[in-house]
C-alpha positions as CSV (number, residue, x, y, z in Angstrom):
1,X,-59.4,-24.9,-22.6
2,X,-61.9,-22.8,-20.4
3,X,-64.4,-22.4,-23.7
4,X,-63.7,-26.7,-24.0
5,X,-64.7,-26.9,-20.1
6,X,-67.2,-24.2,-20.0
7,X,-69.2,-25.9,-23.1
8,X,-69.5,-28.9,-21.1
9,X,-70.6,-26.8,-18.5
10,X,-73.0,-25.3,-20.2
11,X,-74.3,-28.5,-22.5
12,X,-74.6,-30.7,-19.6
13,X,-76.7,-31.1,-15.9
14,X,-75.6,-28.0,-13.4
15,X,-73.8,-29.3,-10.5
16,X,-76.2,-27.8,-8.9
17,X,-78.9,-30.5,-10.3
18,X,-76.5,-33.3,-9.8
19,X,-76.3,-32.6,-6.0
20,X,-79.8,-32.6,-5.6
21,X,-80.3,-35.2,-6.9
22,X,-77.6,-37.8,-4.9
23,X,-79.5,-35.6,-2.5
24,X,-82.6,-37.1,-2.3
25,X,-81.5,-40.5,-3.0
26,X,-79.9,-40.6,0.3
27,X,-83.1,-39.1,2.3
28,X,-85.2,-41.8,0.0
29,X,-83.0,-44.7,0.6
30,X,-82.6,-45.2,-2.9
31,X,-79.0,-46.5,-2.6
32,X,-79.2,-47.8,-6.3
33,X,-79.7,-44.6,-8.0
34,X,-77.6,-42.5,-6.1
35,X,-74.2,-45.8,-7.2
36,X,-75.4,-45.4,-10.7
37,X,-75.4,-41.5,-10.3
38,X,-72.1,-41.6,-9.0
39,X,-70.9,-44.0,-11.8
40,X,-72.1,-41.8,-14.2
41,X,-70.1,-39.3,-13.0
42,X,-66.7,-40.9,-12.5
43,X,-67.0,-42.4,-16.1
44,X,-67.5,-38.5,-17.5
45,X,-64.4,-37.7,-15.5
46,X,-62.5,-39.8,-17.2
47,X,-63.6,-39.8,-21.0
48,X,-62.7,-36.0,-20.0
49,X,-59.5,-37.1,-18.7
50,X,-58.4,-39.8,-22.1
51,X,-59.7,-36.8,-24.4
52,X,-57.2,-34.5,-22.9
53,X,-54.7,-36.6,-22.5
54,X,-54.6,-37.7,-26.3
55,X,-55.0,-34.2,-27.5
56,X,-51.6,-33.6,-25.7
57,X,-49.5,-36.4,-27.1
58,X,-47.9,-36.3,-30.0
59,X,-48.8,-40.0,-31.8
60,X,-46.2,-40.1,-34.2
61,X,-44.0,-40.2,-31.6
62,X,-45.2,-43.8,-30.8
63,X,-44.5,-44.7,-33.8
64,X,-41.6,-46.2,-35.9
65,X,-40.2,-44.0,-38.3
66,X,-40.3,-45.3,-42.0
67,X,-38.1,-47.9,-43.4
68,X,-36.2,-45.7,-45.6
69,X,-35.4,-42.9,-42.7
70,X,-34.5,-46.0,-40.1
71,X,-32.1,-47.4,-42.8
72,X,-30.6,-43.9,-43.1
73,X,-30.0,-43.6,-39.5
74,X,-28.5,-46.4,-39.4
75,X,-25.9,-46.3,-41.6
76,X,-25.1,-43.2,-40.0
77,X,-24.3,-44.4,-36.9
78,X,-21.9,-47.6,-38.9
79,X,-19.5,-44.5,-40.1
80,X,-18.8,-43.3,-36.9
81,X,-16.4,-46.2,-36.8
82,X,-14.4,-44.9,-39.5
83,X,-13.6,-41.3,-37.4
84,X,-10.7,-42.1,-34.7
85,X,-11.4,-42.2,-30.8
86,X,-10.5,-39.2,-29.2
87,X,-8.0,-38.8,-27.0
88,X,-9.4,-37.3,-23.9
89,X,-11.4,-41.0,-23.4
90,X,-8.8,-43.1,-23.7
91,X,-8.2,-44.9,-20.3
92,X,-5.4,-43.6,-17.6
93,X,-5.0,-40.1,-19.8
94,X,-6.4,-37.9,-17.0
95,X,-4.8,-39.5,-15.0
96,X,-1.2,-38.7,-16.7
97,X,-2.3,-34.9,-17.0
98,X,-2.5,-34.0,-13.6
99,X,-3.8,-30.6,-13.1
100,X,-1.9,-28.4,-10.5
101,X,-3.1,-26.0,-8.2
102,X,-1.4,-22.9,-6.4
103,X,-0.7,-21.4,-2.7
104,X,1.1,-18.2,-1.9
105,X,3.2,-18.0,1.2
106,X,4.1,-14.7,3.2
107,X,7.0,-14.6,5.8
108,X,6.1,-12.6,8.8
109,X,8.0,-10.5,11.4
110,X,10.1,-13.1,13.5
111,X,8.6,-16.3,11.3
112,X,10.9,-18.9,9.9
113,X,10.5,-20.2,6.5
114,X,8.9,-23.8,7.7
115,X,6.9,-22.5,10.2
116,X,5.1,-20.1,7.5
117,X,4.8,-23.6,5.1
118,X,3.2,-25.2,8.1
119,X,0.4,-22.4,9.0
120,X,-0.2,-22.2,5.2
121,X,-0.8,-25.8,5.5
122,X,1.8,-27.8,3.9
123,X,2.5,-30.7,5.8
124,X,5.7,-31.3,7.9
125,X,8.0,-33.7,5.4
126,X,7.2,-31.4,2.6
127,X,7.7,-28.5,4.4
128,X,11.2,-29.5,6.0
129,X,11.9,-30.7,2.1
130,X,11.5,-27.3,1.0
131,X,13.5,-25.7,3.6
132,X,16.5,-28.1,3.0
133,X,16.5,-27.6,-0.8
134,X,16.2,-23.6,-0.1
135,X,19.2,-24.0,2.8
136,X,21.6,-25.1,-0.2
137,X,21.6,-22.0,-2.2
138,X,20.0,-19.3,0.3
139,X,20.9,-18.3,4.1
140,X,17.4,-19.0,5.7
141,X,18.2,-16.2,8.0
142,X,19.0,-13.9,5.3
143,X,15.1,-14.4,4.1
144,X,13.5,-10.6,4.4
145,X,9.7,-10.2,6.1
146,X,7.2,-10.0,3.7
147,X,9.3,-12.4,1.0
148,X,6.4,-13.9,-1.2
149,X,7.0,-17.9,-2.1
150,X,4.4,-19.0,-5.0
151,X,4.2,-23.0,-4.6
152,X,2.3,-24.9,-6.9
153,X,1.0,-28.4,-6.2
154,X,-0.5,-31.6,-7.9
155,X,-4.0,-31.4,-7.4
156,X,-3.8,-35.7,-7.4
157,X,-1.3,-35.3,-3.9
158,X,-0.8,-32.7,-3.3
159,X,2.9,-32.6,-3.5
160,X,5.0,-29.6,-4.0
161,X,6.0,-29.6,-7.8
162,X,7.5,-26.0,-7.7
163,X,8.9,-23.0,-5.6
164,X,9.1,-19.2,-7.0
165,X,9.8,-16.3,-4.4
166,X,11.3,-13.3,-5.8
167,X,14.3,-12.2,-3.0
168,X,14.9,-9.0,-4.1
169,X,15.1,-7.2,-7.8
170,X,17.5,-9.0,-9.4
171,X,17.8,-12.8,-8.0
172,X,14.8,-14.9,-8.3
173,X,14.5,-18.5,-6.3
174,X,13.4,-21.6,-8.1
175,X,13.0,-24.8,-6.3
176,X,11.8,-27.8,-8.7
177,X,10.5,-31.1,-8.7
178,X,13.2,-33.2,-10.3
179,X,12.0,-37.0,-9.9
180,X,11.6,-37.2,-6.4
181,X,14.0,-34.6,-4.9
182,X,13.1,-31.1,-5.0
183,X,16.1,-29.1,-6.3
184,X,16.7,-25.0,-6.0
185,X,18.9,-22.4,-8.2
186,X,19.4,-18.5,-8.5
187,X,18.7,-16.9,-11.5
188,X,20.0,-13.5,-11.1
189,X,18.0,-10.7,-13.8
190,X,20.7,-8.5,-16.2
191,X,21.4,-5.4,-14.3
192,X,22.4,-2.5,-16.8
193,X,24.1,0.6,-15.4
194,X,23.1,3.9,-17.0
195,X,24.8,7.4,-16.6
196,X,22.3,10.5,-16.3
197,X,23.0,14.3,-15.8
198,X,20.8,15.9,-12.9
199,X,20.6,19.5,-12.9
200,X,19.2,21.9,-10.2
201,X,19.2,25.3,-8.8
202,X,19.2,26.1,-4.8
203,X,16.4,28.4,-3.6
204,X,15.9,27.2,-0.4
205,X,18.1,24.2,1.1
206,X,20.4,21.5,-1.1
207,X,17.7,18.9,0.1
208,X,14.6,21.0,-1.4
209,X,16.0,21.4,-4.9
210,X,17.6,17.3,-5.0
211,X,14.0,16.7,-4.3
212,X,12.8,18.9,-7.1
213,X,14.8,17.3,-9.4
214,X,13.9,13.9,-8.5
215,X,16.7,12.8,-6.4
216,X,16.6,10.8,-3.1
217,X,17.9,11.5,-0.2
218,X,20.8,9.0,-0.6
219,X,22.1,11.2,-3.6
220,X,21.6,14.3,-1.4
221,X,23.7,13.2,1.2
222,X,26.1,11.2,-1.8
223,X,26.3,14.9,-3.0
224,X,27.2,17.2,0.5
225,X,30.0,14.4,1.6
226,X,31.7,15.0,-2.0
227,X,31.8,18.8,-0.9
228,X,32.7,18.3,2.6
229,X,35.5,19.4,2.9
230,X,34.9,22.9,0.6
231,X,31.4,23.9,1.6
232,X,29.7,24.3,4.8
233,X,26.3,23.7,3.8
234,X,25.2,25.0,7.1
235,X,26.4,29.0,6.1
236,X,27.7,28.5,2.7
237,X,24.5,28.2,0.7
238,X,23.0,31.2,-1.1
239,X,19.5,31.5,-3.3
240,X,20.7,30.9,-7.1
241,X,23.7,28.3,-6.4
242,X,23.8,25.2,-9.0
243,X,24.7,22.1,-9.3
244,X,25.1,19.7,-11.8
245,X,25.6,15.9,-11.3
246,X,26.5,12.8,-13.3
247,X,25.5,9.9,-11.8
248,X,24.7,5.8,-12.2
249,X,21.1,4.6,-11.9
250,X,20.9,0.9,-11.9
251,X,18.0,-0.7,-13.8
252,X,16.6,-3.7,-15.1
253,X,14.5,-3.9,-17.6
254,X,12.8,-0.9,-17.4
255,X,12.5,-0.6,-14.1
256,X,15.0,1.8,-12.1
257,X,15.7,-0.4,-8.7
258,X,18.7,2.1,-7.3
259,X,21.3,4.2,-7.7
260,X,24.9,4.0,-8.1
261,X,28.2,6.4,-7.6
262,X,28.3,10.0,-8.6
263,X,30.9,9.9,-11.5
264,X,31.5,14.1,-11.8
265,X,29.5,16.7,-10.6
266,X,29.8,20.5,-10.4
267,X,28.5,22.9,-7.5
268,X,28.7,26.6,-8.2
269,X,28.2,28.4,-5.0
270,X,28.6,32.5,-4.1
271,X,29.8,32.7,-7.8
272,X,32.7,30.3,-7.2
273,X,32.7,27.0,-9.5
274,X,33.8,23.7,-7.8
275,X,34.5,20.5,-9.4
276,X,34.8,16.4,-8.8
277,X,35.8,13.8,-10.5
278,X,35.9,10.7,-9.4
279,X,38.9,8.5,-10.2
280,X,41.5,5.4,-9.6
281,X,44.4,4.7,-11.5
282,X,47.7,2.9,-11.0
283,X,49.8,5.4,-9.3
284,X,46.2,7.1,-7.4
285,X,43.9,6.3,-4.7
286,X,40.7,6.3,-5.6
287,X,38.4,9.3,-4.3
288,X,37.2,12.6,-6.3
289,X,39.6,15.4,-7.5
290,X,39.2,18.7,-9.1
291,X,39.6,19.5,-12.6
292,X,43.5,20.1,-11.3
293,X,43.8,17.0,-9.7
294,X,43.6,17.9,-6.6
295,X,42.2,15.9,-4.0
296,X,38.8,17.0,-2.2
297,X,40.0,15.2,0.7
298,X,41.3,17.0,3.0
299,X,42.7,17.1,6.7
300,X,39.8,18.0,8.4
301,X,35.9,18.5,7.7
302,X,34.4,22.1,7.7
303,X,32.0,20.8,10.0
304,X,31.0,18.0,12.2
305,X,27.6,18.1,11.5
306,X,25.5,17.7,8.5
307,X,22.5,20.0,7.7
308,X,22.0,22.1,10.7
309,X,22.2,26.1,11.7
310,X,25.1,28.0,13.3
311,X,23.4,29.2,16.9
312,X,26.6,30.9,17.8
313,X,29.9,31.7,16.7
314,X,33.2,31.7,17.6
315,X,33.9,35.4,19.6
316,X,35.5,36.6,22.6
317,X,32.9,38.4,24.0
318,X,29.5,36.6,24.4
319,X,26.6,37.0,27.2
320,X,26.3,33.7,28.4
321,X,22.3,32.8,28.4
322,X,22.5,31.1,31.9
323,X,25.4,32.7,33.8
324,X,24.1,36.2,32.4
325,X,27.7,37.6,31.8
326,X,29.7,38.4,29.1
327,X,32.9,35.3,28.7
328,X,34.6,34.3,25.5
329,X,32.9,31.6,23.1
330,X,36.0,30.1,21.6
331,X,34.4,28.1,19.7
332,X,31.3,27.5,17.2
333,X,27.5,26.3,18.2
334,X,25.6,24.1,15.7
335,X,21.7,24.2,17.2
336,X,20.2,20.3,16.5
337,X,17.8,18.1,17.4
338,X,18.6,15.8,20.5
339,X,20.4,12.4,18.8
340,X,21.5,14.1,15.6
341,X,24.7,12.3,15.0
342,X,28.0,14.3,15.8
343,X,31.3,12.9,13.2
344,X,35.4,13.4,14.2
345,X,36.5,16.0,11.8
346,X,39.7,14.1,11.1
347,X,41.7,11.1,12.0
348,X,42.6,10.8,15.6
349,X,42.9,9.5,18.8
350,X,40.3,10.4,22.0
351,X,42.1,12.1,24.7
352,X,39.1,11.8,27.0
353,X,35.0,11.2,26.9
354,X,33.1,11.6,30.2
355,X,31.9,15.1,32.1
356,X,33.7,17.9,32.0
357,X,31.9,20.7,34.0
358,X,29.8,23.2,32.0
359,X,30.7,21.1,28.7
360,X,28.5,18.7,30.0
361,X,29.5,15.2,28.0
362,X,32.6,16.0,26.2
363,X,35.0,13.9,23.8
364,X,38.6,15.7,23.0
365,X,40.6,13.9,20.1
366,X,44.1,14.5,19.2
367,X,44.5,14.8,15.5
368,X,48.8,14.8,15.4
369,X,51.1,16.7,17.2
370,X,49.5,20.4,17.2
371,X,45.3,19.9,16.6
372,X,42.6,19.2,19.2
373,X,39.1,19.3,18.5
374,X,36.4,19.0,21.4
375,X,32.6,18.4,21.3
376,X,30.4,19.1,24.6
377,X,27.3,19.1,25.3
378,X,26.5,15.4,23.9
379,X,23.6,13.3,25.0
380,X,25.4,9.9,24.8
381,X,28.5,8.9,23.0
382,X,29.3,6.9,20.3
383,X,29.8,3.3,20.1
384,X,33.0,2.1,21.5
385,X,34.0,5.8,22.3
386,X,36.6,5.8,24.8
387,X,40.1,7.6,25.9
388,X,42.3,5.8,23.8
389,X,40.2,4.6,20.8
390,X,41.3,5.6,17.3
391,X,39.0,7.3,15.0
392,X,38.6,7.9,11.3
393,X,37.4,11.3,9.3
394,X,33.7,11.4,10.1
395,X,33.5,8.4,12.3
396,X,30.0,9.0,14.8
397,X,31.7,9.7,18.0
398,X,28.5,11.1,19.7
399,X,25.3,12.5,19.8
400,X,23.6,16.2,20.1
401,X,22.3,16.5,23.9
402,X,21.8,19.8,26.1
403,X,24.0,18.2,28.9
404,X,25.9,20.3,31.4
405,X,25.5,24.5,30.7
406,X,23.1,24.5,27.7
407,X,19.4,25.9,27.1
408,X,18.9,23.7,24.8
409,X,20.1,20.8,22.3
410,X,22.8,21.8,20.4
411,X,27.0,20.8,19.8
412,X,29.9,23.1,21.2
413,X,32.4,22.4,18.6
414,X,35.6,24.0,19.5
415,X,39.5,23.4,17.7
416,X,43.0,23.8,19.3
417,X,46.4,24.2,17.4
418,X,49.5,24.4,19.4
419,X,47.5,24.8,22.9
420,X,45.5,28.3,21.3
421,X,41.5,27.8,20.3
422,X,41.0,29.3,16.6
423,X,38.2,29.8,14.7
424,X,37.2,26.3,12.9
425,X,35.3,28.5,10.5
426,X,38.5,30.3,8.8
427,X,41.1,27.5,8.8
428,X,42.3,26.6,5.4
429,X,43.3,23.2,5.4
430,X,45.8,20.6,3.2
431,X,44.7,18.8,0.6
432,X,45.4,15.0,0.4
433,X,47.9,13.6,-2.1
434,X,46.6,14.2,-5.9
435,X,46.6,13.0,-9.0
436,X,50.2,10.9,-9.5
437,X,52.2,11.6,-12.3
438,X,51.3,8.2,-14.0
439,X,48.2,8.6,-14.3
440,X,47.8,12.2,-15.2
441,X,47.1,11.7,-19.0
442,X,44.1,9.6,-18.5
443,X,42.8,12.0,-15.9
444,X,42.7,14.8,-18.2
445,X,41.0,12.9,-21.2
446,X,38.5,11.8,-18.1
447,X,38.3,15.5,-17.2
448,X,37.1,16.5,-21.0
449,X,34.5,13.8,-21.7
450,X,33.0,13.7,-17.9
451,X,32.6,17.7,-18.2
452,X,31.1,17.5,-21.9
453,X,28.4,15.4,-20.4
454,X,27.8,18.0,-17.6
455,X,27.4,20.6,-20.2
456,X,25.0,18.2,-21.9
457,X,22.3,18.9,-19.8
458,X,19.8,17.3,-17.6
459,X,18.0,15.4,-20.8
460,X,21.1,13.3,-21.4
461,X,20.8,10.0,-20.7
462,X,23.6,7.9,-21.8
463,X,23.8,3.6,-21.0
464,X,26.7,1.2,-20.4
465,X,27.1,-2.4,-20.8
466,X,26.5,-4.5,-17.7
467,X,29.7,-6.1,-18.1
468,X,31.6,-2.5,-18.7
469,X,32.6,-1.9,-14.9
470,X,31.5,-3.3,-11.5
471,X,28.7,-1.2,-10.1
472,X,29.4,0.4,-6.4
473,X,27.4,-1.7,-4.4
């Protein structure tokens, strides 16, 4: 195009000329010539402008196309009758597919279930719908913070066609659109109960080497209350003790979600082998037992604390740390943190629980006719912890405190038989009633298979039908 407009450039009059000479028409008064010059140049402009113009469209394009191609196309266009209409344009069909659209609903700390629907903005009737069709299968006040409800909607309406939160691992809530009346059910998941062997070896504390072999604290503590009444895991412990567990882990699917009862288990401590069981049977009360069946249960715990360190023992000459003299210690201190929960040692009665001098806070507890046990120093006591109140084996009667004569937090656990204070340390105590007679056979053959597992290993891994016992909640 610039060699097109630069050869009429260069053919024709420069502008240069052209200017001059409407120019001097104008100073000459020659009106005529400088119209005609002016005419001249508005009728070059456009044969310019028709030439280009031209040269850009396409003439056939104006054009009909032959006979024989227009008779073609239009028998074409006849046999799209013969195809049939498609669905998505036949009339009301959108209209009968509504799409749906989705909203997620958190409960907060303190929030009710409609007042979440309402920020989230669902309006009021739909809101108390859902609640009311939730309130039939669900306690509302039951509902846990952070529970997640999925509702989906019609995109036309915006109604509420469904409701999905999941309320814990195994029960999921569905609310659903049924006509108009929104309707909600359970559906619990199948829970299966499998047995595994845990193995581990102590080096430093029984918490350290649960952990190390992949076991919660839960089991930990499970574990130590089995024992109770055998080992003080406060003195007994030594580097290179073992212990071998069977226990229930509760899954579903493939997901673990908790942990059950410890069904046997096997502690081997200072060289000495102890052994549980856990049984029930017709003429037994359930609980563990040794490979004897004897019961672990016995009168009174070897301690009243879990998990803490002996600061003093039980001696009839000690120097006292505040009254700097030397005075009896008939009885056994167990250093803790201020709060740590202090448990009766056996079924009793409180004698008394208020201040007693250096003792501080002190609850006494009759256990029969010849045992007392006492525990000073507390910070506070127990819930409903008064003289007269019964108590049960490891009931929290109190808590550690550095009340009255004490340097620092810690329990002064002391035990009287027959009026004399002995050493709580070296009393041997009776066992509850074992095994009965009736149900002696299938202990044994519970004995031999429970133990082959324990020899198993810690790789064994073995699963039970859901429906083949209940499993401990």
């Amino acid at each position: 195009m610039r060699r097109f407009w630069g050869g009429l450039e260069k053919s024709g009059p420069s502008k240069e000329l052209c200017r001059e000479r409407l120019r001097r028409a104008l100073l000459r008064g020659r009106r005529a010539e400088w119209v005609c010059c002016r005419v001249a140049g508005l009728a070059a402009t456009g044969a310019a402008l028709a030439i280009v113009v031209a040269w850009l469209m396409d003439g056939s394009a104006l054009s009909l196309p032959p006979p024989k191609l227009l008779e073609e196309q239009l028998q074409a266009a006849r046999g799209l009758k013969d195809f049939p209409e498609s669905p998505l344009l036949e009339e009301g069909e959108v209209k009968e597919e509504a799409q749906e659209q989705s909203k997620e609903v958190v409960l907060r700390k303190g929030e009710g279930l409609e007042d979440a629907l309402r920020k989230a903005g669902i309006s009021q009737v739909q809101a108390r719908e859902i609640v009311e069709a939730v309130r039939a299968v669900q306690d509302l006040r039951r509902l846990r913070e952070g529970t997640r409800f999925l509702l989906s909607l019609d995109e036309q309406d915006s109604r509420v066609t469904q409701v999905e939160a999941e309320l814990d691992s195994q029960c999921t809530l569905l609310v659903e659109r049924s006509g108009e009346k929104l309707q909600a059910r359970k559906e619990m998941k199948p829970l299966e109960v499998r047995q595994r062997v845990v193995s581990g070896t102590i080096q430093g504390s029984l918490f350290g080497a649960m952990e190390k072999a992949g076991m919660p604290a839960s089991v930990t503590l499970a574990l130590a209350n089995i024992f109770d009444y055998d080992i003080d895991f406060h003195v007994d412990l030594r580097a290179g003790d073992r212990f071998d567990l069977l226990l229930e882990e509760k899954w579903i699917g493939e997901r673990r979600v908790g942990y059950g009862r410890i069904l046997a288990a096997r502690f081997v401590n200072k060289g000495r082998t102890f052994w549980a069981f856990y049984f029930s049977g017709k003429a037994t009360q359930e609980g563990y037992f040794d490979n004897e069946g004897k019961s672990l249960r016995k009168a009174f715990l070897r301690s009243p604390l879990k998990f803490t360190r002996i600061s003093s023992g039980f001696t009839h000459a000690r120097f006292h740390p505040i009254l700097e003299t030397y005075r009896p210690h008939l009885g056994v201190d167990y250093a803790a943190p201020t709060g740590t929960p202090v448990r009766a040692v056996a079924d009793g009665r409180v004698v008394s629980a208020g201040w007693e001098g250096g003792f501080g806070n002190l609850v006494k507890i009759q256990h029969g006719q010849s045992y007392v046990s006492m525990y000073g120093h507390l910070s506070r006591f127990g819930a409903g912890i008064r003289s007269g109140t019964s108590v049960r084996q490891g009931q929290v009667i109190g808590y550690v405190g550095a009340t009255g004569l004490a340097t620092g937090p810690h329990l002064d656990f002391r035990l009287m038989k027959g009026g004399q204070f002995i050493n709580p340390l070296k009393v041997n105590f009776i066992n509850a009633d074992p095994v009965g007679r009736a149900d002696s056979g299938v202990f044994r053959q519970l004995v031999a298979s429970r133990s082959r597992d324990l020899e198993a290993g810690a790789t064994t891994i073995t699963a039970r039908a859901p429906g083949a016992g209940k499993a401990p909640r």
